[in-house]
mmJSON file of the N, C-alpha and C atoms, coordinates in Angstrom:
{"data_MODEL":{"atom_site":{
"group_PDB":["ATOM","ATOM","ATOM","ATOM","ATOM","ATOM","ATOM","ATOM","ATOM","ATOM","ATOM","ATOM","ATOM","ATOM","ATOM","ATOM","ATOM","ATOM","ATOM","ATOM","ATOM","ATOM","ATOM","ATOM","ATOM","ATOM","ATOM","ATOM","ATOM","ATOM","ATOM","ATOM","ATOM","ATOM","ATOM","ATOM","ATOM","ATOM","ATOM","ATOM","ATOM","ATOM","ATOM","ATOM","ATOM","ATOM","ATOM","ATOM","ATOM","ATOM","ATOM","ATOM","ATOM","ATOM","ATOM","ATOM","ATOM","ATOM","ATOM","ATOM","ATOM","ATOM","ATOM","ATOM","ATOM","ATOM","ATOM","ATOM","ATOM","ATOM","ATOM","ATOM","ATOM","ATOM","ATOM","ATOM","ATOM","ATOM","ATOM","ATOM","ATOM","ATOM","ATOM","ATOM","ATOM","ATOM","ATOM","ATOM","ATOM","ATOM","ATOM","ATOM","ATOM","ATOM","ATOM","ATOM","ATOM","ATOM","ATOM","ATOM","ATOM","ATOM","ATOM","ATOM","ATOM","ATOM","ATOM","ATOM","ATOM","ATOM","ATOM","ATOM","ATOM","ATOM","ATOM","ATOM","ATOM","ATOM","ATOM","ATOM","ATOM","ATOM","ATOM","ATOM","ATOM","ATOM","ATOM","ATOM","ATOM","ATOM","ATOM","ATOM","ATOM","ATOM","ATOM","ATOM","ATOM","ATOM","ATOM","ATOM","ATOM","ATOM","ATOM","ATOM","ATOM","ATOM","ATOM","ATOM","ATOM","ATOM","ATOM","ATOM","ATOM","ATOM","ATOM","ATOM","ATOM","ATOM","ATOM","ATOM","ATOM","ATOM","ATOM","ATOM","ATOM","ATOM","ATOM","ATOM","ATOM","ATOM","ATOM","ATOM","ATOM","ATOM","ATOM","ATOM","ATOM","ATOM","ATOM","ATOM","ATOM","ATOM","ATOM","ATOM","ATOM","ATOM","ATOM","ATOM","ATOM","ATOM","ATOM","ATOM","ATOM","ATOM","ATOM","ATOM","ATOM","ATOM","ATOM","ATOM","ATOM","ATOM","ATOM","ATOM","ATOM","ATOM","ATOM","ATOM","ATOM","ATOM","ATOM","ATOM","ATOM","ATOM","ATOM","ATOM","ATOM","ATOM","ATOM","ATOM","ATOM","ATOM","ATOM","ATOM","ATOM"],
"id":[1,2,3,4,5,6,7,8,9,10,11,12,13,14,15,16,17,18,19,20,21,22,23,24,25,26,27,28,29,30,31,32,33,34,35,36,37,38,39,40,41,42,43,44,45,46,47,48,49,50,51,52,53,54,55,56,57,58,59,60,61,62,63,64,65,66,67,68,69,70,71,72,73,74,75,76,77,78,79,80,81,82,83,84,85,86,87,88,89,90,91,92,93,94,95,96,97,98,99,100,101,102,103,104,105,106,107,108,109,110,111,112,113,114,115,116,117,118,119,120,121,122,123,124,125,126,127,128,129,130,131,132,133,134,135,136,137,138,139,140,141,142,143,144,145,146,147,148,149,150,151,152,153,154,155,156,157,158,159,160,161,162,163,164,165,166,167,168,169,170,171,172,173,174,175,176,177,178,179,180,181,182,183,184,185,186,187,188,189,190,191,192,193,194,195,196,197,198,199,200,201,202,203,204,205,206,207,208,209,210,211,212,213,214,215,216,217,218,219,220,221,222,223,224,225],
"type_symbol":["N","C","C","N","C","C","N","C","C","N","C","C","N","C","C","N","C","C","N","C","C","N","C","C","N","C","C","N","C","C","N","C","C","N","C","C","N","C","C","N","C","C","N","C","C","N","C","C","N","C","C","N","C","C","N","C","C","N","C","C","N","C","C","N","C","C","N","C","C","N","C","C","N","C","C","N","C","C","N","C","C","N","C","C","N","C","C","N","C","C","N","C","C","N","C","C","N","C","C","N","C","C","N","C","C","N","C","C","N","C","C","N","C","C","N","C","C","N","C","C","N","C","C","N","C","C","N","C","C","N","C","C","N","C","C","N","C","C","N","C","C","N","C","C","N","C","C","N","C","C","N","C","C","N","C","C","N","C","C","N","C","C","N","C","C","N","C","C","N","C","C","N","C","C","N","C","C","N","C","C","N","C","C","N","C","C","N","C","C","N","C","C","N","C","C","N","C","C","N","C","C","N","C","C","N","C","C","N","C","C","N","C","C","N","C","C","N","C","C","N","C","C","N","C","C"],
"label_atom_id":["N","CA","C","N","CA","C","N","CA","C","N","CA","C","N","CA","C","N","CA","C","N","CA","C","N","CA","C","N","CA","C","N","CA","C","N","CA","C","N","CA","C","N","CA","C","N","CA","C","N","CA","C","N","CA","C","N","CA","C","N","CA","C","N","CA","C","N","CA","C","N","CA","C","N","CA","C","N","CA","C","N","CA","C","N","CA","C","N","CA","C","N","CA","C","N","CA","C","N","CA","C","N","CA","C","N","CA","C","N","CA","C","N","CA","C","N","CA","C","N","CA","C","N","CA","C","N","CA","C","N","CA","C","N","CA","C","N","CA","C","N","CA","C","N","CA","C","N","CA","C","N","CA","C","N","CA","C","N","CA","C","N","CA","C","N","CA","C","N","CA","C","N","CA","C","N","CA","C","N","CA","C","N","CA","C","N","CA","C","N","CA","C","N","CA","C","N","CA","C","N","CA","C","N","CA","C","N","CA","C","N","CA","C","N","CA","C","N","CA","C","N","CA","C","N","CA","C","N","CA","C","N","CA","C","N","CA","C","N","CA","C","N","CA","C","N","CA","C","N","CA","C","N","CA","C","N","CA","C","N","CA","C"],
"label_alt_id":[null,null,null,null,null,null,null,null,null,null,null,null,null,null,null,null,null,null,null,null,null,null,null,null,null,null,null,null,null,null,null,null,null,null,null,null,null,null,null,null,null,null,null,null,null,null,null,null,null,null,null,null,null,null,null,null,null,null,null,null,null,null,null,null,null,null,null,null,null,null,null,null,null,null,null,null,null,null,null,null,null,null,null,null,null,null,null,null,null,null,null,null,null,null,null,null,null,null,null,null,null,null,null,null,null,null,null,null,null,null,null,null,null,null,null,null,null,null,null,null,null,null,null,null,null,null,null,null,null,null,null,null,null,null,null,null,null,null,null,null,null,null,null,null,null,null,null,null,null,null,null,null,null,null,null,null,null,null,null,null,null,null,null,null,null,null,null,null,null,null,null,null,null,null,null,null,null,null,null,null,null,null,null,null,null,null,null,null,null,null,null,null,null,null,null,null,null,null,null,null,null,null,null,null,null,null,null,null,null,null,null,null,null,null,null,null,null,null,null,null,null,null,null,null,null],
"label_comp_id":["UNK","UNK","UNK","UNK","UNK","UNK","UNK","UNK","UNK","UNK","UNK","UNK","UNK","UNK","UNK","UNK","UNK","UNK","UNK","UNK","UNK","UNK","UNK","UNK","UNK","UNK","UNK","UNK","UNK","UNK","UNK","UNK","UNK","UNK","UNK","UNK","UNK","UNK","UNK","UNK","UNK","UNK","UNK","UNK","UNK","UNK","UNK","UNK","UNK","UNK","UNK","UNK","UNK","UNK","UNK","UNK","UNK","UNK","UNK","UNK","UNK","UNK","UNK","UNK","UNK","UNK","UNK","UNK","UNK","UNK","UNK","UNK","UNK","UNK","UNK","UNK","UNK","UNK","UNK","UNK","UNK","UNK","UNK","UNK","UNK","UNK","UNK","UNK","UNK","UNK","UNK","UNK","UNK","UNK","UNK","UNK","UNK","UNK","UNK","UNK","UNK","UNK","UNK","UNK","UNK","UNK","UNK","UNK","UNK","UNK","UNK","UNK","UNK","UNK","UNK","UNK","UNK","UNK","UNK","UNK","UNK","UNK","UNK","UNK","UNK","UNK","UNK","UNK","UNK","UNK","UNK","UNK","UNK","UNK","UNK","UNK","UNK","UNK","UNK","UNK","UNK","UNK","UNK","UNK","UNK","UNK","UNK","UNK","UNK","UNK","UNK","UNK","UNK","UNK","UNK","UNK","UNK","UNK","UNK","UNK","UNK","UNK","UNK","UNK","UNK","UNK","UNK","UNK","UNK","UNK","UNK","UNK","UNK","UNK","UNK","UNK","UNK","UNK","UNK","UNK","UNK","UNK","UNK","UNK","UNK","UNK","UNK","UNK","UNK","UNK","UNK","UNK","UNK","UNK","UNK","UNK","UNK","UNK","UNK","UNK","UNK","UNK","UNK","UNK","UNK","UNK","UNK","UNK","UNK","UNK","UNK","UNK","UNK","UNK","UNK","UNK","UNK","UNK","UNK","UNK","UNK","UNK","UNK","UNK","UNK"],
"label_asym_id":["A","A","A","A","A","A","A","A","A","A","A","A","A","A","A","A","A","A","A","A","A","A","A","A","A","A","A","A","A","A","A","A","A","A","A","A","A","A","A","A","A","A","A","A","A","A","A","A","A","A","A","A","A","A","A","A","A","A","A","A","A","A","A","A","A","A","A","A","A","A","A","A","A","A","A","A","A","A","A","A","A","A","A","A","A","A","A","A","A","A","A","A","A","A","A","A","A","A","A","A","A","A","A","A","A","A","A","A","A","A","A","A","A","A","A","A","A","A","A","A","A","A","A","A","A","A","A","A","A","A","A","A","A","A","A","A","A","A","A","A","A","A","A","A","A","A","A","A","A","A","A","A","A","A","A","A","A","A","A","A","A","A","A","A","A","A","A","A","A","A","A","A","A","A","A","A","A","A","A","A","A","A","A","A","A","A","A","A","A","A","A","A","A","A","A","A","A","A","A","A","A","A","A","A","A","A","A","A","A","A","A","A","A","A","A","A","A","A","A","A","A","A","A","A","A"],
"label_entity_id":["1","1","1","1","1","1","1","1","1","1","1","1","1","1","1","1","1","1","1","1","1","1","1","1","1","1","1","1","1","1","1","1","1","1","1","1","1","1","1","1","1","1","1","1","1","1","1","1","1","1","1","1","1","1","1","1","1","1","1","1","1","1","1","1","1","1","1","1","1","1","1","1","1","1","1","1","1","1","1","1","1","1","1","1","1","1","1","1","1","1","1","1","1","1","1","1","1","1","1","1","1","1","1","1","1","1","1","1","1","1","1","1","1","1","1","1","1","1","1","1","1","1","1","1","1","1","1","1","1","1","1","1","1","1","1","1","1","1","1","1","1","1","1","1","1","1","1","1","1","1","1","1","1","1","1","1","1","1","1","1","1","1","1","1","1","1","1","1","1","1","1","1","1","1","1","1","1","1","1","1","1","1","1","1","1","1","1","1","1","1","1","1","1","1","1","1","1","1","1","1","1","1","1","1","1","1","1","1","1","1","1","1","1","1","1","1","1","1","1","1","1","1","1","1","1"],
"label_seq_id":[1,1,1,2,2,2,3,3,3,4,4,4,5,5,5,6,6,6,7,7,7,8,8,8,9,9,9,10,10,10,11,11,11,12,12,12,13,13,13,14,14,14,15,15,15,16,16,16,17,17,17,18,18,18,19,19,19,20,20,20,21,21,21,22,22,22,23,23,23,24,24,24,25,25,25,26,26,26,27,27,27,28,28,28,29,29,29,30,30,30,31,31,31,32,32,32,33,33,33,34,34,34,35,35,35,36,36,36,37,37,37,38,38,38,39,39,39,40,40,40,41,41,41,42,42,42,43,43,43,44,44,44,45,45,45,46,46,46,47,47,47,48,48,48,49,49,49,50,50,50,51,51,51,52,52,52,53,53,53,54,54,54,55,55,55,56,56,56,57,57,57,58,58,58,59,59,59,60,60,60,61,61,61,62,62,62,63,63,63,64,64,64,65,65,65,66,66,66,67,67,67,68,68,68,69,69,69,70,70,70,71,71,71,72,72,72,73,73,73,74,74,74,75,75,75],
"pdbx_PDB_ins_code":[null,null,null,null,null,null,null,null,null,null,null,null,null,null,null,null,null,null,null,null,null,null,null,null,null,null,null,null,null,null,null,null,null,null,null,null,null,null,null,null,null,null,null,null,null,null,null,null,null,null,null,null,null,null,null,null,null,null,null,null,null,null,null,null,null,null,null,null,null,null,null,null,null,null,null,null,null,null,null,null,null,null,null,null,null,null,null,null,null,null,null,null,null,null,null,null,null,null,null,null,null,null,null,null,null,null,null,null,null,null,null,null,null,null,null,null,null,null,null,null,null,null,null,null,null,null,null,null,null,null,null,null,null,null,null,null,null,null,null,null,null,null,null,null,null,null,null,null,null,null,null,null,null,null,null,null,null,null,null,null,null,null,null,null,null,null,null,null,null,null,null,null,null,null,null,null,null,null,null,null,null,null,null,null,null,null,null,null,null,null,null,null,null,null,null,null,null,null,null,null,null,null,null,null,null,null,null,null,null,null,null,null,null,null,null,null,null,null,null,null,null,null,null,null,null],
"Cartn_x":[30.567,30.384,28.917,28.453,26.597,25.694,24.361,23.807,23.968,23.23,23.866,22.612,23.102,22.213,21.715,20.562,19.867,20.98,22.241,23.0,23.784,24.044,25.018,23.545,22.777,21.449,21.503,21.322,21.276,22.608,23.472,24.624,24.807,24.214,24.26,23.183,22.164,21.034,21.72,22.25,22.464,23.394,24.38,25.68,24.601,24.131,23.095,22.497,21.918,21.249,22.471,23.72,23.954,24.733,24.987,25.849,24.682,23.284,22.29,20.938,21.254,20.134,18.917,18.556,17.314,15.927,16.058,15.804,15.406,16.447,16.518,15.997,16.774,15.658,14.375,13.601,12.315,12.101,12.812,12.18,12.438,13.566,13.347,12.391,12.069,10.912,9.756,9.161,7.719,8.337,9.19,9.166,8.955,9.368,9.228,7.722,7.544,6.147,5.05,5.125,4.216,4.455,5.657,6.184,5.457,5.358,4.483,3.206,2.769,1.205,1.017,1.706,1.169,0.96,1.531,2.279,1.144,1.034,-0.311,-1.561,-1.355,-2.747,-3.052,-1.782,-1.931,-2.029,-1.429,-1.594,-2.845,-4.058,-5.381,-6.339,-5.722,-6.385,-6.282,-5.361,-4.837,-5.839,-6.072,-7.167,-8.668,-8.82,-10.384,-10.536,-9.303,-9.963,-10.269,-9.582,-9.71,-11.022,-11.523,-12.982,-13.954,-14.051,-14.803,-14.154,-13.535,-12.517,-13.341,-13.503,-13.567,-15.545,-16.532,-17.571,-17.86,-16.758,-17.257,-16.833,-16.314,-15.88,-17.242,-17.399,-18.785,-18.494,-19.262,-18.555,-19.028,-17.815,-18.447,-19.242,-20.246,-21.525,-21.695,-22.105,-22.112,-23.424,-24.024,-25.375,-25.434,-26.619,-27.07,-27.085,-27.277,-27.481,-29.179,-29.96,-31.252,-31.264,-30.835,-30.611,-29.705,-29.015,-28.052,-29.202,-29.751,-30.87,-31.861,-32.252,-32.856,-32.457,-30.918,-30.919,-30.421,-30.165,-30.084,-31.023,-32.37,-33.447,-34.379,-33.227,-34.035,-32.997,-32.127,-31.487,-31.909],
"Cartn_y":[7.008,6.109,5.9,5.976,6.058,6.631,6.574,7.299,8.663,9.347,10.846,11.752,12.709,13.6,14.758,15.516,16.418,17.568,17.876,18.671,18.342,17.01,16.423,16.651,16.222,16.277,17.496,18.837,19.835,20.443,20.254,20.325,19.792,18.474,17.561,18.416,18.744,19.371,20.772,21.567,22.979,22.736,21.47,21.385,21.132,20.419,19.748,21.25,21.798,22.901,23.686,23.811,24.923,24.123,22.679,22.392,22.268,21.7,21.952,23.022,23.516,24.806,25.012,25.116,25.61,25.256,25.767,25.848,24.382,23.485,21.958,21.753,21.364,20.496,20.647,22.041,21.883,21.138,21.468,20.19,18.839,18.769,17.488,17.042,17.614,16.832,16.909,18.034,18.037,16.909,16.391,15.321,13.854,14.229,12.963,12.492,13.7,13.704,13.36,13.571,13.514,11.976,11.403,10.113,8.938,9.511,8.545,8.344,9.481,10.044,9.129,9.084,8.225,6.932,6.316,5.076,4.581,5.434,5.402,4.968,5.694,5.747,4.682,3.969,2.566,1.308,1.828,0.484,0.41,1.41,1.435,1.182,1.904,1.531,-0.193,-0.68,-2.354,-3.213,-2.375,-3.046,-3.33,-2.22,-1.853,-2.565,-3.069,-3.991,-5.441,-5.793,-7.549,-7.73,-6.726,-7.58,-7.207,-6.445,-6.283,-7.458,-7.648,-9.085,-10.055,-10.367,-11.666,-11.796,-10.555,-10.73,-10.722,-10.574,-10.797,-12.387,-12.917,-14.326,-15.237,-16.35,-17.144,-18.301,-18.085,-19.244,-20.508,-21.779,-23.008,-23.416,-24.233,-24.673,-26.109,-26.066,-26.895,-27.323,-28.918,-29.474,-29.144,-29.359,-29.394,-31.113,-31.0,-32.458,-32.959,-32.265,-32.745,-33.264,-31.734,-32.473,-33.722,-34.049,-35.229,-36.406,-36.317,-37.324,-37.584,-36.78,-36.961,-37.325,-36.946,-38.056,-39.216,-39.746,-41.454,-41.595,-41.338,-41.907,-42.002,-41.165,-41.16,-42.025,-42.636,-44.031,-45.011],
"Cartn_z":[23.387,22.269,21.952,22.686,22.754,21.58,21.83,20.471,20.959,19.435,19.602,20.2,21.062,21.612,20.441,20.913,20.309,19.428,20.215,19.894,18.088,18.661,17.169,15.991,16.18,15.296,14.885,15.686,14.999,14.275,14.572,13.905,12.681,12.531,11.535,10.501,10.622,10.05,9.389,10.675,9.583,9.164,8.881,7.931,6.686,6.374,5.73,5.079,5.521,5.204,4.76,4.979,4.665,3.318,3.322,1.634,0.658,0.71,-0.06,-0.313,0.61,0.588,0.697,1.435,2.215,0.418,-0.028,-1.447,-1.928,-2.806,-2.308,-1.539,-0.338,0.422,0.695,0.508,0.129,-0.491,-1.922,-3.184,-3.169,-2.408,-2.181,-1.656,-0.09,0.874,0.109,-0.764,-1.51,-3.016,-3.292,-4.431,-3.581,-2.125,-1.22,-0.903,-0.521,-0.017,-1.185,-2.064,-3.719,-3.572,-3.479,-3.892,-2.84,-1.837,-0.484,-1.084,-1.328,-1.569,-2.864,-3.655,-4.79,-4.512,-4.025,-3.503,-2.361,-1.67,-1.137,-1.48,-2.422,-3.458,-4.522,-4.697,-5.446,-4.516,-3.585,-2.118,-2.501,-2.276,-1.769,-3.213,-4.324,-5.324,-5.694,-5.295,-5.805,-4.707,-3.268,-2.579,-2.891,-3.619,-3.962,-4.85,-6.18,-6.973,-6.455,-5.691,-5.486,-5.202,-4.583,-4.271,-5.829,-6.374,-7.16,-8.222,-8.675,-9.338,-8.794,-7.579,-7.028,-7.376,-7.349,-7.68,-8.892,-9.756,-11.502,-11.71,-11.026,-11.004,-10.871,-11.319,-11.08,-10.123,-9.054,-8.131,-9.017,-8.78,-9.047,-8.955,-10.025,-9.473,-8.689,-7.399,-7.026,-6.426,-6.776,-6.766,-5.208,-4.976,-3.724,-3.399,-2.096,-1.981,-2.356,-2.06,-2.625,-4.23,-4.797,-6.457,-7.146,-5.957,-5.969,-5.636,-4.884,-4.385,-5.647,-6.251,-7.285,-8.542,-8.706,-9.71,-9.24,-8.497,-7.662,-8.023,-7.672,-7.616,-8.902,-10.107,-11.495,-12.207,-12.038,-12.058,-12.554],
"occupancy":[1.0,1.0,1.0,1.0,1.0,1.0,1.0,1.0,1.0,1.0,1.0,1.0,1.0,1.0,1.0,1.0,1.0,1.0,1.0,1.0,1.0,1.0,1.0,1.0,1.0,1.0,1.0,1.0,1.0,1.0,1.0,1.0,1.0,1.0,1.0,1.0,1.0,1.0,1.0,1.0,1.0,1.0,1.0,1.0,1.0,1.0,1.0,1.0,1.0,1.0,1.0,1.0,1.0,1.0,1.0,1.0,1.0,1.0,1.0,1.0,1.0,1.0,1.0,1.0,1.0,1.0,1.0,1.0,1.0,1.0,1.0,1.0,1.0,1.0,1.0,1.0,1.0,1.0,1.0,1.0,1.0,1.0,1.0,1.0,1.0,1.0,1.0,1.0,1.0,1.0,1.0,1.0,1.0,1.0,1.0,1.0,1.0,1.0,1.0,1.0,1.0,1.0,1.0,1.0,1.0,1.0,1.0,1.0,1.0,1.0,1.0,1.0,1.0,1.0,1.0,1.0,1.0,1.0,1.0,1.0,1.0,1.0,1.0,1.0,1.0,1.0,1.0,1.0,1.0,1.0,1.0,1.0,1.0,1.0,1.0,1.0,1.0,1.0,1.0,1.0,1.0,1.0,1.0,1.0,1.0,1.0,1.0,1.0,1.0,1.0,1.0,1.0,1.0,1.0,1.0,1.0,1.0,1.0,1.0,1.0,1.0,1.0,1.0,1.0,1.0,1.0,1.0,1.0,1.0,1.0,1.0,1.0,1.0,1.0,1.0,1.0,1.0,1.0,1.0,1.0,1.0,1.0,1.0,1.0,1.0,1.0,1.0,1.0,1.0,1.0,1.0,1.0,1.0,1.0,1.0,1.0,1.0,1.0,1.0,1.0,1.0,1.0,1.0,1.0,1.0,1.0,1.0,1.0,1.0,1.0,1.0,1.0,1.0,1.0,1.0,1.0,1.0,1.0,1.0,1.0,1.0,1.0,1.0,1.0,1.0],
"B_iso_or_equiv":[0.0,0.0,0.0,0.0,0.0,0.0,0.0,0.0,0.0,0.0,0.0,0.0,0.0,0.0,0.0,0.0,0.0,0.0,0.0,0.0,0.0,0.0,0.0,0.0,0.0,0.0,0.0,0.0,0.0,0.0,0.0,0.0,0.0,0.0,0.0,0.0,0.0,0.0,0.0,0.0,0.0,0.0,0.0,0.0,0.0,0.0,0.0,0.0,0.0,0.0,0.0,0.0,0.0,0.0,0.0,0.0,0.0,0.0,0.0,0.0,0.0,0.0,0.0,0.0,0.0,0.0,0.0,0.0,0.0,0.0,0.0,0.0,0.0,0.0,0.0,0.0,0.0,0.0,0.0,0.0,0.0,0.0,0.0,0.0,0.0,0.0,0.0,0.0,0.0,0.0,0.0,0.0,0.0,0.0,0.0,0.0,0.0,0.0,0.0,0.0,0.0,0.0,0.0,0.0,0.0,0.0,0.0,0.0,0.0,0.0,0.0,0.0,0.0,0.0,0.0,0.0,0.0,0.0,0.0,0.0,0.0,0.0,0.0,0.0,0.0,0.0,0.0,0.0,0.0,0.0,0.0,0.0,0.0,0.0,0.0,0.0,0.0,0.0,0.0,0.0,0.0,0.0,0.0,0.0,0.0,0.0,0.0,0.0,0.0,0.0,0.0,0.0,0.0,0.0,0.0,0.0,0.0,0.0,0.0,0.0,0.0,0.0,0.0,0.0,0.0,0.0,0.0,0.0,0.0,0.0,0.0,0.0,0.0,0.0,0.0,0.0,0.0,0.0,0.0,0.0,0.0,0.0,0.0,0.0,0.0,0.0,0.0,0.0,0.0,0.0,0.0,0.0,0.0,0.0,0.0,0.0,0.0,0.0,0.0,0.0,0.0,0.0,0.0,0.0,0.0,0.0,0.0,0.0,0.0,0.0,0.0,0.0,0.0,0.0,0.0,0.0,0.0,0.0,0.0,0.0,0.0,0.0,0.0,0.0,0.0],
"pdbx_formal_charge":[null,null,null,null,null,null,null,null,null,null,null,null,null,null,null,null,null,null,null,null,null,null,null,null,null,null,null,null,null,null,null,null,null,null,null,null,null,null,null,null,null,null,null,null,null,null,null,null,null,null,null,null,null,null,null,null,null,null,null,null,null,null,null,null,null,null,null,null,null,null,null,null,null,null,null,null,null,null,null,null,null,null,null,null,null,null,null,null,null,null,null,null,null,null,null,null,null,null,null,null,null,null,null,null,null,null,null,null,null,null,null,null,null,null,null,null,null,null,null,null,null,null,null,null,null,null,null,null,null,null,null,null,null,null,null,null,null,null,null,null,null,null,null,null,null,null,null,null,null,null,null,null,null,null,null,null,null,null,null,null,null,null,null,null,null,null,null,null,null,null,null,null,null,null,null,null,null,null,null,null,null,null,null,null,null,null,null,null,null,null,null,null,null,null,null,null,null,null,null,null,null,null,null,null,null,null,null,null,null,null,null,null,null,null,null,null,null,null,null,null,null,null,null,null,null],
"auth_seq_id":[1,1,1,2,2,2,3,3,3,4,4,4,5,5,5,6,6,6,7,7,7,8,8,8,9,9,9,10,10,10,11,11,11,12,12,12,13,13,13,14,14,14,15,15,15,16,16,16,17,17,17,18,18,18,19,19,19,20,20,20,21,21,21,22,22,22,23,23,23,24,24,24,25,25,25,26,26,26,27,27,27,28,28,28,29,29,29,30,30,30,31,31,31,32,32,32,33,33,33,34,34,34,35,35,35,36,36,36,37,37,37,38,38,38,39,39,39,40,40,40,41,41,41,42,42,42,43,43,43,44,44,44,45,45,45,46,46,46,47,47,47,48,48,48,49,49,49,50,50,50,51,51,51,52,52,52,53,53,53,54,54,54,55,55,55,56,56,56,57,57,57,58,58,58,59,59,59,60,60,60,61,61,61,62,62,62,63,63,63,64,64,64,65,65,65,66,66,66,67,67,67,68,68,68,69,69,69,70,70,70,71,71,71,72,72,72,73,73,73,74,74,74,75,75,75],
"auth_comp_id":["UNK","UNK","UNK","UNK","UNK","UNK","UNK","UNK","UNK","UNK","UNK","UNK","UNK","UNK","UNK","UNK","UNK","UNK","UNK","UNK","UNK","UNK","UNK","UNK","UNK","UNK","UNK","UNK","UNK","UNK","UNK","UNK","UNK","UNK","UNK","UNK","UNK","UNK","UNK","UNK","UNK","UNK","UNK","UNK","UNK","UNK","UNK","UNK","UNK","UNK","UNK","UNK","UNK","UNK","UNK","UNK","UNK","UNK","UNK","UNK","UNK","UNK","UNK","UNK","UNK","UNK","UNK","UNK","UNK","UNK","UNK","UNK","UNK","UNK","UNK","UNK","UNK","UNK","UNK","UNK","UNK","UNK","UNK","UNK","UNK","UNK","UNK","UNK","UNK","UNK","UNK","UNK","UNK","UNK","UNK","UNK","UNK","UNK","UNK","UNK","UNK","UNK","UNK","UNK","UNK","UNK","UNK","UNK","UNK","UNK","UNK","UNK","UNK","UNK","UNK","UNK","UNK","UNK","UNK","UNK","UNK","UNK","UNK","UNK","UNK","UNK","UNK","UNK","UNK","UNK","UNK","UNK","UNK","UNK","UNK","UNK","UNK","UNK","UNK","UNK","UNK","UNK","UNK","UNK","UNK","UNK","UNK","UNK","UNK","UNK","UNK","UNK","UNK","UNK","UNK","UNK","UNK","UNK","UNK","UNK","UNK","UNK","UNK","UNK","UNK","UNK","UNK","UNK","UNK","UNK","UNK","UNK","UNK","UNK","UNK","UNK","UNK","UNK","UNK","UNK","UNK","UNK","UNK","UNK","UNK","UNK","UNK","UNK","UNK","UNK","UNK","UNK","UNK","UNK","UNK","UNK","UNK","UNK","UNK","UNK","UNK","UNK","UNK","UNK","UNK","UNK","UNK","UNK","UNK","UNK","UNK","UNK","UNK","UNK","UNK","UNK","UNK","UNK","UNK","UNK","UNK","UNK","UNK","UNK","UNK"],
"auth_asym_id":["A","A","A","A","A","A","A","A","A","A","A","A","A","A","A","A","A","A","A","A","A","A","A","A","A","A","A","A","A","A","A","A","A","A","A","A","A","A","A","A","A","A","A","A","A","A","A","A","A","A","A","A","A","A","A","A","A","A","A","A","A","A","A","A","A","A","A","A","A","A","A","A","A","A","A","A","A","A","A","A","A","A","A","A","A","A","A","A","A","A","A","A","A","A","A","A","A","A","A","A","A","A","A","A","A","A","A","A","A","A","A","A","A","A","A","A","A","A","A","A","A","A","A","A","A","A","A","A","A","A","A","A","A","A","A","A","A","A","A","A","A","A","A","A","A","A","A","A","A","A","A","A","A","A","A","A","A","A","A","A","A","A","A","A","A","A","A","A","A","A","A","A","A","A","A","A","A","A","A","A","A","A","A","A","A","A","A","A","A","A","A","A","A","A","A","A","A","A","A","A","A","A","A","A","A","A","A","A","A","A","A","A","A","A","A","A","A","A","A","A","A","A","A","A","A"],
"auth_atom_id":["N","CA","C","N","CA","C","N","CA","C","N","CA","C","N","CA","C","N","CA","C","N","CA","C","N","CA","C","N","CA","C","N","CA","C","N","CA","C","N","CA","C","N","CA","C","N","CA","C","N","CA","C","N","CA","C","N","CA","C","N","CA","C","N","CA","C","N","CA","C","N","CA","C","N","CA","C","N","CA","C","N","CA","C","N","CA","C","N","CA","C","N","CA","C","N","CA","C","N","CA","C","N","CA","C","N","CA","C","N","CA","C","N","CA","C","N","CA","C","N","CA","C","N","CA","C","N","CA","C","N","CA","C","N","CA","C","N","CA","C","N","CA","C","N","CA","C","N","CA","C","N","CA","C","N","CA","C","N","CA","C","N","CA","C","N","CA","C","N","CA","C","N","CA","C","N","CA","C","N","CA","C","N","CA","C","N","CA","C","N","CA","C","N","CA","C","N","CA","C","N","CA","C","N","CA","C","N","CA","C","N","CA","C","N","CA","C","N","CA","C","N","CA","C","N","CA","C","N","CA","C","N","CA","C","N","CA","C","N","CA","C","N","CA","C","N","CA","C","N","CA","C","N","CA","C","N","CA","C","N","CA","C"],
"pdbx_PDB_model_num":[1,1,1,1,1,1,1,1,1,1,1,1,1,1,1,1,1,1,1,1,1,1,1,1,1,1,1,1,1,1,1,1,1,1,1,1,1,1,1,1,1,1,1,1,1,1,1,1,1,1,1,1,1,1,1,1,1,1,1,1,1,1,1,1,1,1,1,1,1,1,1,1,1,1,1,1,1,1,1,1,1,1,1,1,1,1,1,1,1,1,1,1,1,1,1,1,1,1,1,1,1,1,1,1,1,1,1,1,1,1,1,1,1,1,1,1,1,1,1,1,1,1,1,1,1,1,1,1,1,1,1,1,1,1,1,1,1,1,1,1,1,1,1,1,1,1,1,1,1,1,1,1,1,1,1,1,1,1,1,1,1,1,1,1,1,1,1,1,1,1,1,1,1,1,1,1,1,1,1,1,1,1,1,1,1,1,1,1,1,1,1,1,1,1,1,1,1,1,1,1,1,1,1,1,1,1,1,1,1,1,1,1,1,1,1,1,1,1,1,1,1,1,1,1,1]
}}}
């Protein structure tokens, strides 16, 4: 009842191979493989923008405490 040994695997494979064809499943695995690769490639492109985003942004301006002192004292 257990998992399956190396044997059922290959059995399973050349049934596989022999109802879709050697042929296919090339194209499949190279439409698979294209499909990672892109996918990939937008993961990493969607990374590269955030930071450049985040330096066109203007941080808030915020006084210093000295310039806070000075206007108290121009009050």
């Amino acid at each position: 009842m257990g998992g399956f040994s190396i044997w059922h695997w290959i059995v399973v494979l050349v049934i596989v191979a022999l109802v879709f064809g050697t042929k296919k499943l090339r194209n499949i695995g190279g439409d698979l493989g294209s499909a990672i690769k892109s996918f990939r490639k937008g993961l990493n492109d969607g990374e590269e923008d955030k930071p450049s985003e985040q330096l066109k942004a203007d941080p808030p301006a915020v006084a210093s405490q000295s310039e806070r002192d000075k206007d108290r004292v121009g009050q």
